[in-house]
N, C-alpha and C positions, 0 to 999 in steps of 0.2 A: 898466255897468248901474246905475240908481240905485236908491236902499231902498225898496221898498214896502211893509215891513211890520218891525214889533220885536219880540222877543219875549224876554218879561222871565222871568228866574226870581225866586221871592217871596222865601224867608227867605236875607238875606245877600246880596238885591239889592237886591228894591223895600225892602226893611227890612234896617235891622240884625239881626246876627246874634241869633235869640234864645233857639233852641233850644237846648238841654244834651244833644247827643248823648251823649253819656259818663253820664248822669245816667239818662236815656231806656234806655242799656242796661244799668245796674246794676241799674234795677229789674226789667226781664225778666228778668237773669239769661243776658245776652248777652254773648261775647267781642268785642273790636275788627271794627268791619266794617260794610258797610251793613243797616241798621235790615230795610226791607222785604224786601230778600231773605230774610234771615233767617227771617222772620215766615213767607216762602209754606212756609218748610220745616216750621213749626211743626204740630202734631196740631192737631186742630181747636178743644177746650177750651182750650188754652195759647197757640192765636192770638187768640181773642174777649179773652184776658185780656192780652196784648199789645196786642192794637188799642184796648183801655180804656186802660191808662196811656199810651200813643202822644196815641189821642184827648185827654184830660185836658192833656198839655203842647203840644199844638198849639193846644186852644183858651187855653192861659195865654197862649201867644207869640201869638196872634192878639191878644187882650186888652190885651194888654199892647206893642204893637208900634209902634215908633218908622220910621217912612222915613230912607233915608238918604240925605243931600244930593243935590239935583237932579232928585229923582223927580219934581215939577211940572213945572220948568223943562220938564224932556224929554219929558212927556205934551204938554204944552202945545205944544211943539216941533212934532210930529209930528202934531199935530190938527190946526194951523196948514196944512198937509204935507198935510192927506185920507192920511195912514198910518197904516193899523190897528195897535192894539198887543194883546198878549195877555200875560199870566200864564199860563206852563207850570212847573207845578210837583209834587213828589213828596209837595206838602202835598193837603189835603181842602179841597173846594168852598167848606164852610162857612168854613171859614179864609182864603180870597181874600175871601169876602162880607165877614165883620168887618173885616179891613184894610181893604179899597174903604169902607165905613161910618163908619169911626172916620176916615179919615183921605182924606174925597169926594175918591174915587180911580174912572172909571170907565175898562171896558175894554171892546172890541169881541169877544172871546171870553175863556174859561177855561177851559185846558184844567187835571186834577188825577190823578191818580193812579186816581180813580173813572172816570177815561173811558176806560182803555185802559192798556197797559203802560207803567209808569213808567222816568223818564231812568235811565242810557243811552241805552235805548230811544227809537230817531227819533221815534216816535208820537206823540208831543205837540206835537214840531215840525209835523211832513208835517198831523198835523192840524189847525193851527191858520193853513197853509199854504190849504188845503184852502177851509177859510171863508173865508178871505181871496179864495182865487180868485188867490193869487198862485205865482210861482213862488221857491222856497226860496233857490235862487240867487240871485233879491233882496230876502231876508233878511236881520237881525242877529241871530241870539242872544244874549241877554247875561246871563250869569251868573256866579257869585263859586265855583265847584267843577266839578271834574272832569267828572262827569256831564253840567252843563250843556253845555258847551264836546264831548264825546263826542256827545251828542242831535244840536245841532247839525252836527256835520261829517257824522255817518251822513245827517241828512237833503239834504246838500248846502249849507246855511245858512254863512252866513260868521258868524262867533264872534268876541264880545269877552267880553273877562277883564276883571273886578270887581277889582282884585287890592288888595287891603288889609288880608293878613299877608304875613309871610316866608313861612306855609306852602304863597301861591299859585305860589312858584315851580317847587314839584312838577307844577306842568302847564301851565305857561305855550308851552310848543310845542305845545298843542293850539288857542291862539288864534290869531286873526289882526289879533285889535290886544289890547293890555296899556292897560286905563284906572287911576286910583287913584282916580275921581271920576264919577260918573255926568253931571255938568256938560261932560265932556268928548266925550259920544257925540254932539250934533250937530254938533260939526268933523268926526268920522269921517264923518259923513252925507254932510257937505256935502263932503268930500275924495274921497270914493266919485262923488258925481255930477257933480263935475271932472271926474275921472280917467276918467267914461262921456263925460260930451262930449266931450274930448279926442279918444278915440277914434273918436269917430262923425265929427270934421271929417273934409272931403276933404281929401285929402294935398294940400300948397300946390304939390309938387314936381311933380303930374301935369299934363298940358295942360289948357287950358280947354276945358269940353263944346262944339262948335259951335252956334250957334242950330237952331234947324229952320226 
């Protein structure tokens, strides 16, 4: 089956890394672990004051946010293609808008954390699936972390890894292709809609259909 659709995750895909998770939790006052979970366990006064400092460094990292190699390249790719692309991310709405503005980036959806349960959780996928009108199965997800690469496989999505530290090799068997570049997802494209033709020929080995 060939890709009908991409779906990108933001910070540490479509941009470099820019967030200081480690920074982000010193000032909550949080141990090692993921940020948002966290926060839903929070009382209610000590989440508003969470989701201030959270908010604050997401709009710095939107502000302030560099793409990383290829992100044209592969927009443009895939627009060429009629393939919708999407932003699924554990960031906020406003923060795809600033990146898509700074850096005339546009998408066919965006899904964020305000729409529904954040990655792991399939929902960002299935839903961006959903608009699409496509089926997940001919999907890419592509992300630089765990979660991503988790969302996708729950939703049925086929999964590429970002991978550009040593520390992606803590979950490199949750992907189905290892990139170091983002220049390198339309070969997997085009390698994917070989490997459907292929399959779709008639076997050469079978007889020939008679006329009618």
């Amino acid at each position: 089956m060939a890709i009908t659709a991409v779906i990108f995750d933001l910070d540490g895909t479509i941009t470099r890394p820019c967030l200081d998770f480690d920074q982000i939790r010193a000032e909550m006052g949080l141990p090692p672990g993921p940020i948002l979970e966290a926060m839903q366990r929070m009382k209610t006064q000590e989440r508003r004051h969470a989701e201030e400092i959270l908010h604050q460094h997401e709009l710095h990292a939107a502000l302030n946010a560099q793409l990383n190699p290829g992100v044209h390249e592969v927009v443009d790719y895939c627009r060429q293609r009629q393939c919708p692309l999407a932003p699924a991310t554990r960031n906020r709405r406003d923060s795809v808008q600033r990146v898509c503005a700074k850096h005339d980036l546009a998408f066919d959806c965006v899904v964020t954390r305000e729409d529904g349960p954040a990655k792991p959780d399939p929902f960002a996928v299935l839903h961006a699936c959903r608009t699409f009108a496509v089926d997940p199965a001919d999907t890419l997800v592509v992300g630089d972390y765990l979660f991503d690469l988790l969302a996708g496989r729950r939703a049925g999505a086929r999964t590429v890894l970002l991978a550009t530290s040593p520390s992606h090799r803590d979950f490199m068997q949750h992907a189905d292709f290892v990139i170091a570049s983002l220049t390198q997802l339309p070969k997997i494209m085009q390698d994917i809609q070989k490997e459907a033709s292929q399959n779709t020929r008639p076997n050469d080995s079978q007889p020939p259909t008679a006329p009618c």
